[in-house]
One Martini backbone bead per residue (centre of mass of N, CA, C, O) as a GRO file, in nm:
protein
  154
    1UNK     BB    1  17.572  21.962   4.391
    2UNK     BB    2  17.719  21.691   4.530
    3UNK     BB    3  17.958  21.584   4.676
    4UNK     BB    4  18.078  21.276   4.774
    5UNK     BB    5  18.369  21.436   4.876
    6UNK     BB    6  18.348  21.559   5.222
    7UNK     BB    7  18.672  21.592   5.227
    8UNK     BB    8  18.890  21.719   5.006
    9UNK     BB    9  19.134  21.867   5.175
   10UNK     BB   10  19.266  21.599   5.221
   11UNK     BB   11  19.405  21.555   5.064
   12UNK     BB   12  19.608  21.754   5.005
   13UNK     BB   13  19.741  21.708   5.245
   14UNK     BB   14  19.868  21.421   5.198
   15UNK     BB   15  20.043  21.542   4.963
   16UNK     BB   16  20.176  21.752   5.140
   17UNK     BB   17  20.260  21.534   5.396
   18UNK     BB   18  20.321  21.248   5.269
   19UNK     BB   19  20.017  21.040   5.355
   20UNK     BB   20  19.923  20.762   5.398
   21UNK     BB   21  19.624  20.634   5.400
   22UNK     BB   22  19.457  20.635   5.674
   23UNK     BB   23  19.244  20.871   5.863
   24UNK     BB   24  19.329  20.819   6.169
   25UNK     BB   25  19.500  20.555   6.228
   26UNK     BB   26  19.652  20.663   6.528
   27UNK     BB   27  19.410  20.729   6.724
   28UNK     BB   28  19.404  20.429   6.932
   29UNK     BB   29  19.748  20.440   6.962
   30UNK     BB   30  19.731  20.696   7.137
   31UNK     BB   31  19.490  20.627   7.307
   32UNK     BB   32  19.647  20.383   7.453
   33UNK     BB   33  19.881  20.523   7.554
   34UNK     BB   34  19.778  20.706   7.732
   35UNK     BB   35  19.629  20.508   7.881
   36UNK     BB   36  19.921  20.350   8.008
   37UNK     BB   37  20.156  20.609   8.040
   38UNK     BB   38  20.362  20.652   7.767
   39UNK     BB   39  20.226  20.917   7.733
   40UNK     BB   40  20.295  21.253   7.872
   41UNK     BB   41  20.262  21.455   7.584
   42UNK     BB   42  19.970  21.667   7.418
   43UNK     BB   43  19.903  21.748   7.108
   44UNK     BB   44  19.614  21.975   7.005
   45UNK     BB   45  19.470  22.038   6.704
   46UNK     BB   46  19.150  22.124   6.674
   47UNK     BB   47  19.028  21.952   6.900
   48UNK     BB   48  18.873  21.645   7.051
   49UNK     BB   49  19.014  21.394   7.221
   50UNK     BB   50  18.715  21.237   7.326
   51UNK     BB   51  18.627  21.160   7.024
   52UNK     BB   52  18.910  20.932   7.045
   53UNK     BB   53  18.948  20.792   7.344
   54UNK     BB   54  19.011  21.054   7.556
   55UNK     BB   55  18.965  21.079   7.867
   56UNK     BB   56  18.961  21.283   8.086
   57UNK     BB   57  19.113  21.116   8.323
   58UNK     BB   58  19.398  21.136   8.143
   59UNK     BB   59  19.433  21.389   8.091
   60UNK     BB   60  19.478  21.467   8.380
   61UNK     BB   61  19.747  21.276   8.402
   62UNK     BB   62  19.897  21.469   8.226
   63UNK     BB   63  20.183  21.666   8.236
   64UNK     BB   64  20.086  21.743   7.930
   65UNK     BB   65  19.858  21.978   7.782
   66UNK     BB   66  19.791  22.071   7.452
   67UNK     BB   67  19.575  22.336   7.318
   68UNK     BB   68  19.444  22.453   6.952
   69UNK     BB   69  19.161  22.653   6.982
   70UNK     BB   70  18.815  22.821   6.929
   71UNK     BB   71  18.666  22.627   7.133
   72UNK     BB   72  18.545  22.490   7.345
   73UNK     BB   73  18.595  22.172   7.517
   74UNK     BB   74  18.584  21.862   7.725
   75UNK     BB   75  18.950  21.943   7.747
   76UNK     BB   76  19.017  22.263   7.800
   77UNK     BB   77  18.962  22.177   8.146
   78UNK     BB   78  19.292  21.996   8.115
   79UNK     BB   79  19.476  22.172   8.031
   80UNK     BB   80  19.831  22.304   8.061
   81UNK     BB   81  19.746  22.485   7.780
   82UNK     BB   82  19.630  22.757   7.571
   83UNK     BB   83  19.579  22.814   7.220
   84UNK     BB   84  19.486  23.043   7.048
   85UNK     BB   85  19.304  23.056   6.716
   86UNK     BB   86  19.185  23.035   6.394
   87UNK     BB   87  18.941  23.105   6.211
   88UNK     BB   88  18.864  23.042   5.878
   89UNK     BB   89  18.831  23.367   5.850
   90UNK     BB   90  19.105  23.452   5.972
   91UNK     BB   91  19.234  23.317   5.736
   92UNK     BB   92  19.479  23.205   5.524
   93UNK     BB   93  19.499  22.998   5.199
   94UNK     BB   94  19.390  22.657   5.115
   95UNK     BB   95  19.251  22.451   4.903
   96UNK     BB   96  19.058  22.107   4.760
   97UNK     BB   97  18.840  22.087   4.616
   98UNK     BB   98  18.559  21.896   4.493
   99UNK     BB   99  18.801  21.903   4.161
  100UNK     BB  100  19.092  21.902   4.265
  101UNK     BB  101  19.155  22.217   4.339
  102UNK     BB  102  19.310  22.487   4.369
  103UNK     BB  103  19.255  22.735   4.636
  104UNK     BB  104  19.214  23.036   4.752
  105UNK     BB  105  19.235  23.214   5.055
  106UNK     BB  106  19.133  23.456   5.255
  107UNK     BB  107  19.084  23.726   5.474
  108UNK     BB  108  18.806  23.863   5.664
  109UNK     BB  109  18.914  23.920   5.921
  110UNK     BB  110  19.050  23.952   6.240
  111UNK     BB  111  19.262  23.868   6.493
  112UNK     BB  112  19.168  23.804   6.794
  113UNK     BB  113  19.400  23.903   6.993
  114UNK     BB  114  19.620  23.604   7.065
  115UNK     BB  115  19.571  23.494   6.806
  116UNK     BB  116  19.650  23.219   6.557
  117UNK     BB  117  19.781  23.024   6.340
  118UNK     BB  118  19.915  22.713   6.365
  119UNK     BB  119  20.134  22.772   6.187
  120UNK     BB  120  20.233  23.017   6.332
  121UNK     BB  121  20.327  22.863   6.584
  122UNK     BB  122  20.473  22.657   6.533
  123UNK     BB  123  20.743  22.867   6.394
  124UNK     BB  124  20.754  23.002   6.699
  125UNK     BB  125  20.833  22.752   6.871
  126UNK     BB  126  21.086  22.678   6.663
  127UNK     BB  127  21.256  22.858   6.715
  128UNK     BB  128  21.359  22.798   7.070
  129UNK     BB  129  21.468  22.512   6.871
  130UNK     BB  130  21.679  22.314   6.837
  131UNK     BB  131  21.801  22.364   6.446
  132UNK     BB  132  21.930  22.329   6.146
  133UNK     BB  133  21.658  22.390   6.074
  134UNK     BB  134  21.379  22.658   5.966
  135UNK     BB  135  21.054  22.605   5.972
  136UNK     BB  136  20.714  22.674   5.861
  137UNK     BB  137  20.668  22.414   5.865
  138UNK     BB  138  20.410  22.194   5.985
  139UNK     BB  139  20.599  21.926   5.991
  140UNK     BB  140  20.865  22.018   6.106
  141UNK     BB  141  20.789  22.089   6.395
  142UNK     BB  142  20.665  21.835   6.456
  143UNK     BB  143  20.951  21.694   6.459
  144UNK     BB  144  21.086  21.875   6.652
  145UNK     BB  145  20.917  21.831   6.897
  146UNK     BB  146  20.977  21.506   6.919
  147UNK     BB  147  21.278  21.549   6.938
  148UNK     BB  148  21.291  21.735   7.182
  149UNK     BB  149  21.032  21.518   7.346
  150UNK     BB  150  21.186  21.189   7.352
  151UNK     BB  151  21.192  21.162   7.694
  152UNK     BB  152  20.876  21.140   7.720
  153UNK     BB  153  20.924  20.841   7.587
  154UNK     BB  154  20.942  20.505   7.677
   0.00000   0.00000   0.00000
C-alpha cells in the first residue's frame, strides 16, 4: 500500500520552518538571479544546483558558492567550498511519515571523517557571527547568514 503522498516529509518541514506555498517556488528566481550575476554567494544544501537551472558556467562565474552533500555531482567540481554531510544512516532526527506522524529516526553508523549534519554545520558557522542569539535550528542560522552577507545582494 503507497502512500499518495510521495515526500510527506516535506509537510512537517513546511510546519517547522513556517513555509507557505509550492516547494521549490523560489528555485527559477534564484536561477535568474544567478544568472544575470545579482547573487554572488550560493549555499547549496545536499542538492545539485544544475538540476534546477544554474548552469555549470554561471557556478564558475559565483565568487563564492559552497556546496554540502554525501556524493560528487555535475556542481560539485567548482564549488569554492566543499563540506562533507551525513547520509540518512548516519544521521537522528524525525520526520513526518505517510500517516502524518511524527517518527524519531536513530542514526545506524557512525559519521566518516569530517562529515557533519548540515544542522550542526549550520550551527558551528553560526558561531562565528555576530548575532543577539545563537540557535542551532538551520533556520535562524539561515537567517544570520543572510544578514551577515547582505553586502553581497545588489
Amino acid at each position: 500500500m503507497l502512500s499518495q503522498d510521495r515526500n510527506p516529509n516535506t509537510n512537517g518541514a513546511k510546519i517547522i520552518l513556517g513555509l507557505e506555498g509550492k516547494t521549490g517556488a523560489n528555485l527559477e528566481a534564484i536561477a535568474a538571479s544567478v544568472a544575470e550575476g545579482r547573487i554572488k554567494a550560493l549555499v547549496v544544501l545536499g542538492e545539485d544546483p544544475t538540476e534546477f537551472g544554474i548552469t555549470v558556467e554561471q557556478l564558475k562565474k559565483l565568487p563564492s558558492f559552497i556546496t554540502m552533500n554525501i556524493l560528487r555531482n555535475a556542481a560539485t567540481a567548482h564549488a569554492t567550498a566543499i563540506l562533507p554531510s551525513a547520509a540518512y544512516a548516519e544521521k537522528r532526527g524525525s520526520m513526518i511519515n505517510g500517516r502524518g506522524r511524527l517518527q524519531r529516526l536513530n542514526r545506524a553508523v557512525r559519521l566518516p571523517g569530517q562529515a557533519r549534519e548540515i544542522g550542526r554545520s549550520c550551527a558551528i558557522s553560526c558561531r562565528n557571527l555576530p548575532a543577539v542569539m545563537v540557535s542551532a535550528r538551520s533556520r535562524m542560522c539561515f537567517v544570520k547568514w543572510r544578514n551577515r552577507f547582505r553586502h553581497w545582494q545588489a
